[in-house]
CHARMM internal coordinates of N, CA and C (Angstrom, degrees):
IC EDIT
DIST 1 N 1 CA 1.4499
DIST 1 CA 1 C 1.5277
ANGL 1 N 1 CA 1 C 109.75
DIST 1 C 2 N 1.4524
ANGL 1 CA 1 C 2 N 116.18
DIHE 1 N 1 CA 1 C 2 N 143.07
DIST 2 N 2 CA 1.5903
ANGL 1 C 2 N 2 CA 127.30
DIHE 1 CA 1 C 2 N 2 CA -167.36
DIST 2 CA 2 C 1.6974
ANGL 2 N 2 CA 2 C 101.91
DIHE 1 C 2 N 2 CA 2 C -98.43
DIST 2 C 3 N 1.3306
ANGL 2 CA 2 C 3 N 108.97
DIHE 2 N 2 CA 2 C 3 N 121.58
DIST 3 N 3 CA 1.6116
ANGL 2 C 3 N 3 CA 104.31
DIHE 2 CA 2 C 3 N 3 CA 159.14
DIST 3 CA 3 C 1.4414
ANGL 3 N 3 CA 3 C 104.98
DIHE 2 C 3 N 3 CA 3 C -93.63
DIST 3 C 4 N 1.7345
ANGL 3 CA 3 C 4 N 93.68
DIHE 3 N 3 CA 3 C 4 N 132.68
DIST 4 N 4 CA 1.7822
ANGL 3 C 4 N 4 CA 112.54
DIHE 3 CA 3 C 4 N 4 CA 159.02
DIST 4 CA 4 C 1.1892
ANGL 4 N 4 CA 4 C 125.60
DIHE 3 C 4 N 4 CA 4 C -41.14
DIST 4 C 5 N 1.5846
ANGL 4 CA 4 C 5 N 127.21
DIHE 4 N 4 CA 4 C 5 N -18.74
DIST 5 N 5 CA 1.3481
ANGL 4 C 5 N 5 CA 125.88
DIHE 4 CA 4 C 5 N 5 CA -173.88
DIST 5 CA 5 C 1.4876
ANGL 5 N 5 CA 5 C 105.44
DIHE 4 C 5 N 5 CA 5 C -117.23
DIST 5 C 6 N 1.6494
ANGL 5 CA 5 C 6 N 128.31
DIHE 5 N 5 CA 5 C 6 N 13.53
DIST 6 N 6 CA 1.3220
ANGL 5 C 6 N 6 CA 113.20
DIHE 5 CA 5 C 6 N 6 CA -155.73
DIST 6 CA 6 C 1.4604
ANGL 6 N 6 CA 6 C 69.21
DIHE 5 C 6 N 6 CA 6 C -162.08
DIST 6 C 7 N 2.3228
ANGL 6 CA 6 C 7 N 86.34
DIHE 6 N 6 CA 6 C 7 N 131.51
DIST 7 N 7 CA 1.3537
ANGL 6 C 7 N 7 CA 93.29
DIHE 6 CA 6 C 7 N 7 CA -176.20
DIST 7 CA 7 C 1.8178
ANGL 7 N 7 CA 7 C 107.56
DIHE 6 C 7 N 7 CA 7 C -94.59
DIST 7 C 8 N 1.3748
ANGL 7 CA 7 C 8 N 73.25
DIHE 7 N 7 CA 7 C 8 N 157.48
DIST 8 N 8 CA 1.9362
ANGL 7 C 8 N 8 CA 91.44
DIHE 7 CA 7 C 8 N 8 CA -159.98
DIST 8 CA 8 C 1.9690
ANGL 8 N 8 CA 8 C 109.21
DIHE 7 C 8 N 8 CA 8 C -69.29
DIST 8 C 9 N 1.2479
ANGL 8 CA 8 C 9 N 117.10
DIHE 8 N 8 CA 8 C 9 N -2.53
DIST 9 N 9 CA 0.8641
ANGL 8 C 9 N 9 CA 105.62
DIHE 8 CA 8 C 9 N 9 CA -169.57
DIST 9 CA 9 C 1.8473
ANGL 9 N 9 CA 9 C 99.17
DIHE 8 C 9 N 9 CA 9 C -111.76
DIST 9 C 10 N 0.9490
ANGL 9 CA 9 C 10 N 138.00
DIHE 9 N 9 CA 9 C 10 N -9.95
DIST 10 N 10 CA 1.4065
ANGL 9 C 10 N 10 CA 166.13
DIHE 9 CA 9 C 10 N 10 CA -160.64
DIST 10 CA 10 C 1.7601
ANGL 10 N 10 CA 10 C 132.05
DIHE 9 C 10 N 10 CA 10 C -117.52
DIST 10 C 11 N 1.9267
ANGL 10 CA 10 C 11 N 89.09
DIHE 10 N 10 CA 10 C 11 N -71.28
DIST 11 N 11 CA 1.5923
ANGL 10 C 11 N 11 CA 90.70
DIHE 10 CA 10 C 11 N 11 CA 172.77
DIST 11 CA 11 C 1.2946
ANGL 11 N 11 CA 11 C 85.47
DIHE 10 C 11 N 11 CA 11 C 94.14
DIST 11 C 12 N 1.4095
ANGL 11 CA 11 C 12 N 141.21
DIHE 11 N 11 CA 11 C 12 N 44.25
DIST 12 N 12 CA 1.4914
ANGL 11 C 12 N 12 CA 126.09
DIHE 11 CA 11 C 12 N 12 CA -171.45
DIST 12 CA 12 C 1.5375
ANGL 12 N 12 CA 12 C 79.34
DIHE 11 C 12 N 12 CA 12 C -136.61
DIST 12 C 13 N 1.5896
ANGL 12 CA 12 C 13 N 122.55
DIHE 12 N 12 CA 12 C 13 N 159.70
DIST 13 N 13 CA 1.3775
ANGL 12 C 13 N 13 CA 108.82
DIHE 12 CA 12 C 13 N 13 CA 155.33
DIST 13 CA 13 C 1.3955
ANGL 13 N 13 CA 13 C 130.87
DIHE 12 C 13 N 13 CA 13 C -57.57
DIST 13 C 14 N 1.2305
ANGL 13 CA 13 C 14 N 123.90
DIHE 13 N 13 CA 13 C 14 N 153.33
DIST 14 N 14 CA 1.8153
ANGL 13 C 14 N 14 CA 107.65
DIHE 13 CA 13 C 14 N 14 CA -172.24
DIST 14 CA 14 C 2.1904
ANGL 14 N 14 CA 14 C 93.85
DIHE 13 C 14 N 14 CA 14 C -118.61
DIST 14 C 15 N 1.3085
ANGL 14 CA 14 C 15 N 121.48
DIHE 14 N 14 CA 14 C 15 N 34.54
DIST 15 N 15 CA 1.3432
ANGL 14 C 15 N 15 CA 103.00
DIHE 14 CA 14 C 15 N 15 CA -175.76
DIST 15 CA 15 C 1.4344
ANGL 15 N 15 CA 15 C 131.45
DIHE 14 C 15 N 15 CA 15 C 31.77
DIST 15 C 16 N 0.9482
ANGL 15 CA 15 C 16 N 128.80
DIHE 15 N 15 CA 15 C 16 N 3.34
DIST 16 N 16 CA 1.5437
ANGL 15 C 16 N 16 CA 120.74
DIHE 15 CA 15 C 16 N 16 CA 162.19
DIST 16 CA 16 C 1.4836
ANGL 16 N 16 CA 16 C 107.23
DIHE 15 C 16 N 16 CA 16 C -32.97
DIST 16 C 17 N 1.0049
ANGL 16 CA 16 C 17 N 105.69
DIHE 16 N 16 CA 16 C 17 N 119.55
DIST 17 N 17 CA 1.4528
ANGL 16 C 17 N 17 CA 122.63
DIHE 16 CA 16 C 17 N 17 CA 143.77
DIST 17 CA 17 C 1.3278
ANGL 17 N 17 CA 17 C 140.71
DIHE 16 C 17 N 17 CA 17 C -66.68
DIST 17 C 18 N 1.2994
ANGL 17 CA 17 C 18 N 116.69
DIHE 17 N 17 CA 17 C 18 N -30.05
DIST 18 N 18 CA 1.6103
ANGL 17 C 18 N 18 CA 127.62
DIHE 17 CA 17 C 18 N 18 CA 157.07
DIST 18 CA 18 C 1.5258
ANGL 18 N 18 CA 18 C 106.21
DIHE 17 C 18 N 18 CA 18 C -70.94
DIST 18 C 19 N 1.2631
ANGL 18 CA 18 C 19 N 132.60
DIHE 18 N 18 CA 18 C 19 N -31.29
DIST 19 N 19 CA 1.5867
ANGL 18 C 19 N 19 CA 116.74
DIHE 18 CA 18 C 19 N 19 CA -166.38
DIST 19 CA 19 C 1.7549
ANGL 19 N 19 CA 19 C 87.68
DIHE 18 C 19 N 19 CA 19 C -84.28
DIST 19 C 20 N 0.9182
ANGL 19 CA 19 C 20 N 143.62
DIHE 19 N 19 CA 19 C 20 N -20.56
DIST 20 N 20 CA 1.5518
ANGL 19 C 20 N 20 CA 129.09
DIHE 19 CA 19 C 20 N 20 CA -174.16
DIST 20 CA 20 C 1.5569
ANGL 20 N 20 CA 20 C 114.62
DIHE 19 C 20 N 20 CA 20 C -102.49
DIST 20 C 21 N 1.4415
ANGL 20 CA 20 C 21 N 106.83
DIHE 20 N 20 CA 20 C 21 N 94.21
DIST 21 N 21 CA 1.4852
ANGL 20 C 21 N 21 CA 102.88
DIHE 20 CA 20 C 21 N 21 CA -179.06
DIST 21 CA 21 C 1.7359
ANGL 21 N 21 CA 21 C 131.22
DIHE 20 C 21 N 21 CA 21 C -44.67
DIST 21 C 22 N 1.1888
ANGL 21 CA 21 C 22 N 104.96
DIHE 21 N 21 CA 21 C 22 N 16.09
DIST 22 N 22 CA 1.4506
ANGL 21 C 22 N 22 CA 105.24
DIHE 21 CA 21 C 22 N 22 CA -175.21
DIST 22 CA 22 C 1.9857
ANGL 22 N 22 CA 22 C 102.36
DIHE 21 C 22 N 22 CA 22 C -110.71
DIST 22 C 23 N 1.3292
ANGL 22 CA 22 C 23 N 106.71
DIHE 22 N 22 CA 22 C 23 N 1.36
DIST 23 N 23 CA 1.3100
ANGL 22 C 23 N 23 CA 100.23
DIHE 22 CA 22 C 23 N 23 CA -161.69
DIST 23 CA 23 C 2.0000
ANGL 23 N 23 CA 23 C 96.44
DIHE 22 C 23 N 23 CA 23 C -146.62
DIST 23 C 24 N 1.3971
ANGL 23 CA 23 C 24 N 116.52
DIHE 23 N 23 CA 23 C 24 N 3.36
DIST 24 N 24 CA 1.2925
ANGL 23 C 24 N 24 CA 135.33
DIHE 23 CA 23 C 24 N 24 CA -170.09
DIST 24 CA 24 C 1.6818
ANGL 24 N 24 CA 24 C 113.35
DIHE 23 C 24 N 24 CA 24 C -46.05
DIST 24 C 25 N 1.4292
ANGL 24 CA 24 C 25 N 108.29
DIHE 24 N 24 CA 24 C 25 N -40.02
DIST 25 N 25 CA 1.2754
ANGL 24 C 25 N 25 CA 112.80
DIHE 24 CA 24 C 25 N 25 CA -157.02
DIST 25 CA 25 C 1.3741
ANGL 25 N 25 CA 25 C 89.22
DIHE 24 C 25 N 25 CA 25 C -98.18
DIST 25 C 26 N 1.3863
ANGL 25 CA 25 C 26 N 131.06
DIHE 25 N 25 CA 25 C 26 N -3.97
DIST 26 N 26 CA 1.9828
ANGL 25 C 26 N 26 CA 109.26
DIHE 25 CA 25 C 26 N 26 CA 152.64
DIST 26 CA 26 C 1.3023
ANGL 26 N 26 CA 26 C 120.65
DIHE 25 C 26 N 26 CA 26 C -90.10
DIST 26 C 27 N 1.0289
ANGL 26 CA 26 C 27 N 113.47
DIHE 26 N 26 CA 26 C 27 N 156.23
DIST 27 N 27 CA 1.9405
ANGL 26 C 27 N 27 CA 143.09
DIHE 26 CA 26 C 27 N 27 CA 172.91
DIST 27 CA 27 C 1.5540
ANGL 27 N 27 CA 27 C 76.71
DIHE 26 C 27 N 27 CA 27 C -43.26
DIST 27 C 28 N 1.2212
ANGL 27 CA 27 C 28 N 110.63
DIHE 27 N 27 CA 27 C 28 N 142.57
DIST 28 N 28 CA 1.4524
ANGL 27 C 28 N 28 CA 147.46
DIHE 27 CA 27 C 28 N 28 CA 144.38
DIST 28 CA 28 C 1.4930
ANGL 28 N 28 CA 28 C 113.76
DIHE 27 C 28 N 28 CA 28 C -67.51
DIST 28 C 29 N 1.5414
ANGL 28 CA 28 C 29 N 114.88
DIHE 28 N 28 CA 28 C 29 N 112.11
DIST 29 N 29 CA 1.3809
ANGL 28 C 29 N 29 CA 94.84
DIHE 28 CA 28 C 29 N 29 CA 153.79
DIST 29 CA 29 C 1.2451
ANGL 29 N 29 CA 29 C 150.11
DIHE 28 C 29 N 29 CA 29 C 1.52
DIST 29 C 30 N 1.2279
ANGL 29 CA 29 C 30 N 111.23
DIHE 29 N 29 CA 29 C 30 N -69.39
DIST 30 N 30 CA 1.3911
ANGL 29 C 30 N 30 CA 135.99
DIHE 29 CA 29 C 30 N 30 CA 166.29
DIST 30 CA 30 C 1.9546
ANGL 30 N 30 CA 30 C 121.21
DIHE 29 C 30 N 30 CA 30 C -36.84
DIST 30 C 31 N 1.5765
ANGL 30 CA 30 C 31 N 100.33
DIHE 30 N 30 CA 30 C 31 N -28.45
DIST 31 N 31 CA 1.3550
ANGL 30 C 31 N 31 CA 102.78
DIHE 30 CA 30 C 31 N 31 CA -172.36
DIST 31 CA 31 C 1.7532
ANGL 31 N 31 CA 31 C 103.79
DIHE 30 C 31 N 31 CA 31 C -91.58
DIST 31 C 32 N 1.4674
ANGL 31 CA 31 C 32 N 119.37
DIHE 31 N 31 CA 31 C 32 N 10.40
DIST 32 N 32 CA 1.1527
ANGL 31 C 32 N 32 CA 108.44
DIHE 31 CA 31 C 32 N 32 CA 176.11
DIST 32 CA 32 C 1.8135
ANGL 32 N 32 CA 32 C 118.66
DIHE 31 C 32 N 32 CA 32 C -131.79
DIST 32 C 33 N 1.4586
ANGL 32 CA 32 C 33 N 100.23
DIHE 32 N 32 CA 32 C 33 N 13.96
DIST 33 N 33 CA 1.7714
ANGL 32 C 33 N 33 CA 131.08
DIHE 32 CA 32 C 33 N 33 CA 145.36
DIST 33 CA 33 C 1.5773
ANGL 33 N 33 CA 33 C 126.62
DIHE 32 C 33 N 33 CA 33 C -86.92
DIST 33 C 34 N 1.3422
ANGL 33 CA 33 C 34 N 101.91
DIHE 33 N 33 CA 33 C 34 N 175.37
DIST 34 N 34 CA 1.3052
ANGL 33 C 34 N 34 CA 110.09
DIHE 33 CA 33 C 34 N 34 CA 179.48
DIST 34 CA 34 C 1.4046
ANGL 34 N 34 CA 34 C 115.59
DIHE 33 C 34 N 34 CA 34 C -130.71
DIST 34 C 35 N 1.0029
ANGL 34 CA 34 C 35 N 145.67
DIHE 34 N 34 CA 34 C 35 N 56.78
DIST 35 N 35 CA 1.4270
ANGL 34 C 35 N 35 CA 164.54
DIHE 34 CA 34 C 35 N 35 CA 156.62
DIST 35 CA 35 C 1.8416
ANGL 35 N 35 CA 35 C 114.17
DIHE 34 C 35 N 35 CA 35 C -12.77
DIST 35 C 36 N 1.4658
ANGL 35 CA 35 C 36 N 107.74
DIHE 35 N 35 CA 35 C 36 N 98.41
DIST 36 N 36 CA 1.3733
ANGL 35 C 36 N 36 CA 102.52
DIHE 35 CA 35 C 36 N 36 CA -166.79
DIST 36 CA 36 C 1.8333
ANGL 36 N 36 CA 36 C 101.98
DIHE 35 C 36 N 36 CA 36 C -67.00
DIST 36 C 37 N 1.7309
ANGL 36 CA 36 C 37 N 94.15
DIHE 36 N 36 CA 36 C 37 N 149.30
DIST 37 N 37 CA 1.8976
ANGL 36 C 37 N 37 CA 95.09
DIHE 36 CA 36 C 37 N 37 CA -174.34
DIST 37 CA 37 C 1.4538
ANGL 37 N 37 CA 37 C 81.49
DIHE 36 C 37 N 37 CA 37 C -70.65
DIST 37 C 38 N 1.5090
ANGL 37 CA 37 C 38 N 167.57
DIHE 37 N 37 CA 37 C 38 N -4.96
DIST 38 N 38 CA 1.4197
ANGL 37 C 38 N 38 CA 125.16
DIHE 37 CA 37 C 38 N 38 CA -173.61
DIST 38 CA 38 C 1.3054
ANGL 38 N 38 CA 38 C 94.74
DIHE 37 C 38 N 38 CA 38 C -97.89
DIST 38 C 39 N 1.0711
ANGL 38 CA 38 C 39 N 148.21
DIHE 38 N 38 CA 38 C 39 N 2.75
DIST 39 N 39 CA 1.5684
ANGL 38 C 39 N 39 CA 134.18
DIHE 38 CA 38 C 39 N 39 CA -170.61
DIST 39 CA 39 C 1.7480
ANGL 39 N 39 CA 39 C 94.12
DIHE 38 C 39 N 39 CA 39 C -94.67
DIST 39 C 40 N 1.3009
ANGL 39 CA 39 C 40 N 115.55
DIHE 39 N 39 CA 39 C 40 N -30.58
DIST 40 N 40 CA 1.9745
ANGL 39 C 40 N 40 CA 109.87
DIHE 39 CA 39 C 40 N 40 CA 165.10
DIST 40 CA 40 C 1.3198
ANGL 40 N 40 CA 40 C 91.39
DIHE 39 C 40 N 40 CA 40 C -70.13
DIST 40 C 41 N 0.7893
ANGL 40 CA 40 C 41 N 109.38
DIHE 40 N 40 CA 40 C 41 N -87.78
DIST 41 N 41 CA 2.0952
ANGL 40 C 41 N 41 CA 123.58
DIHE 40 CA 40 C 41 N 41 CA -169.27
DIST 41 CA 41 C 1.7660
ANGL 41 N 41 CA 41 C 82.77
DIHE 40 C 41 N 41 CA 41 C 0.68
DIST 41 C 42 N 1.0515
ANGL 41 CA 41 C 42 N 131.67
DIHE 41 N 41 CA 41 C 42 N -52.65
DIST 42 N 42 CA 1.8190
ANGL 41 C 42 N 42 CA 114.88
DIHE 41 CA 41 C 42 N 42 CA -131.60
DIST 42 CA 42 C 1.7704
ANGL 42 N 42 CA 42 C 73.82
DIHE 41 C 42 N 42 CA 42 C -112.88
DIST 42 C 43 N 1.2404
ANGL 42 CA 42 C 43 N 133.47
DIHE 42 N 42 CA 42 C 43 N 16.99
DIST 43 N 43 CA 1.8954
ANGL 42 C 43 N 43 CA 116.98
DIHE 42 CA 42 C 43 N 43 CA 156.37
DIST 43 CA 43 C 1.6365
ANGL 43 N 43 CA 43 C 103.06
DIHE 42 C 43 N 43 CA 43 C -82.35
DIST 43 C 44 N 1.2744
ANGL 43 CA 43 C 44 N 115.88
DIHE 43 N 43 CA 43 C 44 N 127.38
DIST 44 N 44 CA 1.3609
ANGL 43 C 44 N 44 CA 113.02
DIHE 43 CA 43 C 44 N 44 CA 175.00
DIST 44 CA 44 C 1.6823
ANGL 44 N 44 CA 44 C 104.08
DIHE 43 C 44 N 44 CA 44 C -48.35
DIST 44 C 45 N 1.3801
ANGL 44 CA 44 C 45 N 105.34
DIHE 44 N 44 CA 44 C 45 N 152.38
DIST 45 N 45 CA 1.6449
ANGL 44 C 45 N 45 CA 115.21
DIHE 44 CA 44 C 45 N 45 CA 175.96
DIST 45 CA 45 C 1.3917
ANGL 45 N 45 CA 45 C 115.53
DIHE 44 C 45 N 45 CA 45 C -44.18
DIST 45 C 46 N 1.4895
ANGL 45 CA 45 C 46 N 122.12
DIHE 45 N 45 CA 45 C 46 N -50.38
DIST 46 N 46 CA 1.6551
ANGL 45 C 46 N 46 CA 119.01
DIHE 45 CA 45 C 46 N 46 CA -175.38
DIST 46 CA 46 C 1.4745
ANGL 46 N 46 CA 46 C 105.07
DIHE 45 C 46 N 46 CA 46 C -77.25
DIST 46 C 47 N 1.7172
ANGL 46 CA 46 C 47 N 126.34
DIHE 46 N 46 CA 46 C 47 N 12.63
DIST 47 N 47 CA 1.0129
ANGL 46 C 47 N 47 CA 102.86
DIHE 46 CA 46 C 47 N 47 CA 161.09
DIST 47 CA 47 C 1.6850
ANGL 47 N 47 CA 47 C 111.12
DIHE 46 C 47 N 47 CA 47 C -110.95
DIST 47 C 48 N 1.2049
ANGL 47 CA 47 C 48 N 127.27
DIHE 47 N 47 CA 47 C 48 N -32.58
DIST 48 N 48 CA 1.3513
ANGL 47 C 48 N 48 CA 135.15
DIHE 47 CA 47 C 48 N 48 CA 163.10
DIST 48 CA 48 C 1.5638
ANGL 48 N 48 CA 48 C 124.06
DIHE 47 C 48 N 48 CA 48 C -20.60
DIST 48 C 49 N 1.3891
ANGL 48 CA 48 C 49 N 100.50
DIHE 48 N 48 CA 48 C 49 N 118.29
DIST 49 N 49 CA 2.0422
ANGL 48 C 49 N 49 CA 103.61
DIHE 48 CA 48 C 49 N 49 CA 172.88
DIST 49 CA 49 C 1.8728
ANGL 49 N 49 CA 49 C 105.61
DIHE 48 C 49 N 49 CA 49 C 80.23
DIST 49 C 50 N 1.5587
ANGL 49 CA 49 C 50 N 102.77
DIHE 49 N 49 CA 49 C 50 N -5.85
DIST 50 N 50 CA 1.5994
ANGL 49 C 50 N 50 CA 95.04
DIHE 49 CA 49 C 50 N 50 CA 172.12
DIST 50 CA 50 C 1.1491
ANGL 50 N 50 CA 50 C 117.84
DIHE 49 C 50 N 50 CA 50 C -84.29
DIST 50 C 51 N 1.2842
ANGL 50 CA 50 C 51 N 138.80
DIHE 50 N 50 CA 50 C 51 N -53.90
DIST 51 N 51 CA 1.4916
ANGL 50 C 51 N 51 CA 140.34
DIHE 50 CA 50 C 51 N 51 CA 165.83
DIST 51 CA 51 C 1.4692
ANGL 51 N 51 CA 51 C 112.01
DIHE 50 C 51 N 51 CA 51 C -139.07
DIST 51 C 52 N 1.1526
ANGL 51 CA 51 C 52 N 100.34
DIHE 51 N 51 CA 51 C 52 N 171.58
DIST 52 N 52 CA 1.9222
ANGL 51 C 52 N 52 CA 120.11
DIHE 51 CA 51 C 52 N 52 CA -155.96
DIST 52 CA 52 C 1.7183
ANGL 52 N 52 CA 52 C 105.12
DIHE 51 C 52 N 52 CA 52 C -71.59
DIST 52 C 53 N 0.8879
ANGL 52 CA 52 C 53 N 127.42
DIHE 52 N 52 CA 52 C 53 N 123.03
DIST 53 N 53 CA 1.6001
ANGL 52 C 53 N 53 CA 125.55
DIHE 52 CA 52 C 53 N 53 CA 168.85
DIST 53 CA 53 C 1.2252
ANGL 53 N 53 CA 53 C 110.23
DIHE 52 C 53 N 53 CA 53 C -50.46
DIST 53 C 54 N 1.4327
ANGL 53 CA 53 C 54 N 122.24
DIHE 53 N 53 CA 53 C 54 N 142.05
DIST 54 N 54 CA 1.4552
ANGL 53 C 54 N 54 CA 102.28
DIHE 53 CA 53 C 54 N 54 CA 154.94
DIST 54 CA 54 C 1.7467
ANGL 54 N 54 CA 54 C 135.85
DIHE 53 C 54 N 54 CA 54 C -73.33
DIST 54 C 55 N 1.1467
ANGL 54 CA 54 C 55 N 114.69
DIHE 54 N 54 CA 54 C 55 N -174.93
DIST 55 N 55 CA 1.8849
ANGL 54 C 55 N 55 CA 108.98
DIHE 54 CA 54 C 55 N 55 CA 174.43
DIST 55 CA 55 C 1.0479
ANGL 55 N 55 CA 55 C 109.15
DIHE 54 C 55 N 55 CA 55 C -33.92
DIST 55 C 56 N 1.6031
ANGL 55 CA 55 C 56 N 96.43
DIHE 55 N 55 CA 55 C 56 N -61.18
DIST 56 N 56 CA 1.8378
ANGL 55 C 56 N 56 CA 110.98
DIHE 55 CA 55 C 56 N 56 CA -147.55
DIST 56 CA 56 C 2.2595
ANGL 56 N 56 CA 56 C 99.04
DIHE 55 C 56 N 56 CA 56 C -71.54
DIST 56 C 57 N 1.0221
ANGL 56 CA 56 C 57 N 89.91
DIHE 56 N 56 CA 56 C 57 N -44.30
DIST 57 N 57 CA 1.6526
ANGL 56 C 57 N 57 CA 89.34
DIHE 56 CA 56 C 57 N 57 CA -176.95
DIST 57 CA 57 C 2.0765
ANGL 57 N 57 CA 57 C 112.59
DIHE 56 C 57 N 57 CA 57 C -62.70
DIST 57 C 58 N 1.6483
ANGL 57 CA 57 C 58 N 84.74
DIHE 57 N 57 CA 57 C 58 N -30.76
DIST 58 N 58 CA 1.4310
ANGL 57 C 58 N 58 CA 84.52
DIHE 57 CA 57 C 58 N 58 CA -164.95
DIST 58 CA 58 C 1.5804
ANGL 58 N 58 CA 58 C 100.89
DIHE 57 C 58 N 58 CA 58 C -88.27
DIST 58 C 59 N 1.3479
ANGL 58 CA 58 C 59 N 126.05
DIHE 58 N 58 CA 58 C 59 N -9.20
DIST 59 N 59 CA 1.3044
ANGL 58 C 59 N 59 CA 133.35
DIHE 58 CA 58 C 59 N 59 CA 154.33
DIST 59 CA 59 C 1.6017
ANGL 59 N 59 CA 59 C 116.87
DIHE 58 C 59 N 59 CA 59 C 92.92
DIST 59 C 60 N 1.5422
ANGL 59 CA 59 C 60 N 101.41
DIHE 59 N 59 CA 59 C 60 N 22.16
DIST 60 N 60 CA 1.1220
ANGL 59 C 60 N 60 CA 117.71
DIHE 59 CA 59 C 60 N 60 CA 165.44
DIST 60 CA 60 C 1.3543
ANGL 60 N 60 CA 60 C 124.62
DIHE 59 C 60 N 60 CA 60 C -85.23
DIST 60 C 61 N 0.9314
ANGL 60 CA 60 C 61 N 128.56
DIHE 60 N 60 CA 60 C 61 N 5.35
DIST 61 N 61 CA 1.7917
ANGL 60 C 61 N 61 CA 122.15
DIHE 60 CA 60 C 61 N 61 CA -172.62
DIST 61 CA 61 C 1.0849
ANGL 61 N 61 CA 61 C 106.99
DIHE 60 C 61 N 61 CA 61 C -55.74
DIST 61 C 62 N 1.1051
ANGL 61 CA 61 C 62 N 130.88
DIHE 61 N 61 CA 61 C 62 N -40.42
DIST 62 N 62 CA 2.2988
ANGL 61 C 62 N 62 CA 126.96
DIHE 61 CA 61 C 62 N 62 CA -176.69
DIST 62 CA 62 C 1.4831
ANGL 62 N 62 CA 62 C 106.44
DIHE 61 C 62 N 62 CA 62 C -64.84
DIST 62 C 63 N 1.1956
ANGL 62 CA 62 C 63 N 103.60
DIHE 62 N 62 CA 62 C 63 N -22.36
DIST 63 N 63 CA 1.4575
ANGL 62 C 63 N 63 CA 110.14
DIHE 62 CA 62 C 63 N 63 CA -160.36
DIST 63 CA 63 C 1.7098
ANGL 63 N 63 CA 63 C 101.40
DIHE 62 C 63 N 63 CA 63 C -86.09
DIST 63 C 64 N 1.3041
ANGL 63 CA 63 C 64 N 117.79
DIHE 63 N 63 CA 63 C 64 N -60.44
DIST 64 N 64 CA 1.2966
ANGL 63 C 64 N 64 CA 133.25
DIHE 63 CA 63 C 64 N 64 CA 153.51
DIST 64 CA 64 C 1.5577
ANGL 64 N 64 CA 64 C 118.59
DIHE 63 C 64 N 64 CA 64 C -22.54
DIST 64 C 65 N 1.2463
ANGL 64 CA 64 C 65 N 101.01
DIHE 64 N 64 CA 64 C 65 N -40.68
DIST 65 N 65 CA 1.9497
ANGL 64 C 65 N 65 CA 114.15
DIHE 64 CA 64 C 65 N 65 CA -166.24
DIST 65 CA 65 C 1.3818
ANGL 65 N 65 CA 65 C 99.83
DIHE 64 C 65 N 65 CA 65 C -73.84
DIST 65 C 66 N 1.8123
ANGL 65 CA 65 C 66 N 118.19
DIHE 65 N 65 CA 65 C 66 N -50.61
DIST 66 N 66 CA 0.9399
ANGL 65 C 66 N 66 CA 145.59
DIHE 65 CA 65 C 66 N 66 CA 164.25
DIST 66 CA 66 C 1.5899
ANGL 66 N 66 CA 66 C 112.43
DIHE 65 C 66 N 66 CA 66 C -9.26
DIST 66 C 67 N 1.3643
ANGL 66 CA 66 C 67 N 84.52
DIHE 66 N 66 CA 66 C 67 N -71.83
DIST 67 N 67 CA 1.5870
ANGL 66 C 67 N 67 CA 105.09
DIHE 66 CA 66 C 67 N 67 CA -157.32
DIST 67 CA 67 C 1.2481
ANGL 67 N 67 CA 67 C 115.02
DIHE 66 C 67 N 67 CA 67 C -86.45
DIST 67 C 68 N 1.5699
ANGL 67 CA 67 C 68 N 112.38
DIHE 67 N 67 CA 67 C 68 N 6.98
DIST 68 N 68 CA 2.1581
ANGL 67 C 68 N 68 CA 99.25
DIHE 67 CA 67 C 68 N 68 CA 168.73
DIST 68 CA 68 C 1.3134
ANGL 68 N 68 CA 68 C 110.42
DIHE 67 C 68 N 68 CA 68 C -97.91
END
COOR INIT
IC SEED 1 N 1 CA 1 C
IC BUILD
């Protein structure tokens, strides 16, 4: 089973902001990266579309650094 706040490929927290109802109604991180489709492609299927990767898994950290 996948937690909403813990990325599925890791087990690390993944910061989503939508999975924590106290912070739901902001943009996710995630919507201001670019996340290559093969780094999902290679989450096995029962883990895909359940909860948010984190940076480091989803392989955004430069991108992130980038952008403050």
């Amino acid at each position: 089973m996948t937690t909403p706040t813990l990325c599925p490929a890791c087990g690390a927290r993944n910061d989503c902001t939508l999975a924590d109802p106290r912070t739901a109604d902001q943009a996710c991180w995630c919507y201001s990266v670019t996340i290559d489709p093969a780094v999902l492609e290679a989450l096995p299927d029962e883990l895909r579309n359940k909860a948010c990767l984190c940076p480091r898994c989803a392989q955004v950290d430069e991108q992130l650094r980038h952008a403050r």
